[in-house]
N, C-alpha and C positions, 0 to 999 in steps of 0.2 A: 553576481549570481553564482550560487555554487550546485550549479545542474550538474556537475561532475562528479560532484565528493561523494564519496560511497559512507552509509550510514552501516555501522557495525550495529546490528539490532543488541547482541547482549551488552554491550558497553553503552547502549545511549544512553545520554543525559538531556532531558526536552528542557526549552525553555521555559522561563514563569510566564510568558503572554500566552493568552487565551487563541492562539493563532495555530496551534495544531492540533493533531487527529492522529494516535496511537492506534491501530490493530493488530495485535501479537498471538500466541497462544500464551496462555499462562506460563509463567515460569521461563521464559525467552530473554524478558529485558530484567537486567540483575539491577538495574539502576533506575528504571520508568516504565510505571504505573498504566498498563493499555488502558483507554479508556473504554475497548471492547474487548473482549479476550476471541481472538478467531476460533473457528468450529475447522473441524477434520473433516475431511473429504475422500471416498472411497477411490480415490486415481490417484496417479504416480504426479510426484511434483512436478515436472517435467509437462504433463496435461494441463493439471493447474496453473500453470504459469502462462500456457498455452492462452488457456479460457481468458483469464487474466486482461491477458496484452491484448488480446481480439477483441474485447469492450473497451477499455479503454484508449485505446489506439482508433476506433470507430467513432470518437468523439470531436466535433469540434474543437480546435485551438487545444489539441494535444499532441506532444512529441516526443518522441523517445531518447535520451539524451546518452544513457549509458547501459551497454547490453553486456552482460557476462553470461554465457550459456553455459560454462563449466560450475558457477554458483549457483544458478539458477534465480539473478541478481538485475534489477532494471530499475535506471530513473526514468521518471515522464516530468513534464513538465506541460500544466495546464492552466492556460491566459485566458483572465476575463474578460467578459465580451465586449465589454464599454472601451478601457483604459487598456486592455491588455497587459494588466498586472499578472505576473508569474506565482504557481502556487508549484512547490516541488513536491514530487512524490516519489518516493523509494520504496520498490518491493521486492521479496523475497520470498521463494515458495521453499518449504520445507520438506524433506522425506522424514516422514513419521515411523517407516519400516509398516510392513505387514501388508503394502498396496495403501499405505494410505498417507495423506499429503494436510499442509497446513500453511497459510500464508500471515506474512508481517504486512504490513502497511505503513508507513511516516508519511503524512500529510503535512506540510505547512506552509503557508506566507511564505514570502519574502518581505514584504513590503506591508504597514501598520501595526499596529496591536490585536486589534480583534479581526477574526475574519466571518461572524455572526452565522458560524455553523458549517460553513461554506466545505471545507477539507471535510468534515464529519459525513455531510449529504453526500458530499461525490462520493467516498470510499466507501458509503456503506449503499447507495443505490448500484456500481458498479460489482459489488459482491454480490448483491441481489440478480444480477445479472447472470453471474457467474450461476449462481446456483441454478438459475433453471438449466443448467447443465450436470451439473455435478453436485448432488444433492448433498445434503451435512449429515455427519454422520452420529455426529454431538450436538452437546443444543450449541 
């Protein structure tokens, strides 16, 4: 398992199985295609990241595997409830300039091909999370 490996959002390249879950802001990944383009938020990255890790980190069968405070840079890793299959997550909050902030997300598997939406629901109920904090500033 590679809970370690730091994903460089502009150079990623996603794999062909249907087992991951991209959120970027437009124009972030030079190589893949988000499957949701993230919205801007009126706080400093540094809050965002904050809000972030305090839902997700609040979760059941989640762990935080790799912390970079000066990138403002985190994996988690979050095991299903059954089998305790590992699904890795990598984020990254961005300074937008002007007070305003933007995060990546990479959701995927480790383990099958399909993960029947699975990385999609978490990353985008846990931004939903987020925002009753820090509302969007964009659609």
């Amino acid at each position: 398992m590679k809970s370690l490996e730091r994903i460089d959002f502009p150079t990623l390249v996603r794999t062909s199985k249907p087992n991951t879950f991209l959120l970027a802001p437009e124009g972030l990944c030079a190589n893949a295609k988000p499957d949701v383009n993230s919205r801007q938020y009126e706080t400093s990255a540094a809050q965002l990241r904050q809000a972030f890790l305090r839902v997700a980190l609040s979760k059941p069968r989640v762990s935080h595997t790799l912390k970079d405070d000066v990138a403002l840079y985190d994996n988690l890793v979050s095991r299903s409830a059954l089998f305790r299959f590992p699904d890795l997550i990598a984020v990254r909050c961005l300074d937008l300039g002007k007070g305003r902030s933007s995060l990546a997300v990479y959701a995927r598997s480790v383990y099958g091909h399909s993960d029947l939406g699975v990385n999609r629901a978490r990353t985008m109920a846990w931004v939903r999370e987020v925002e009753e904090t820090f509302k969007p500033v964009s659609p």
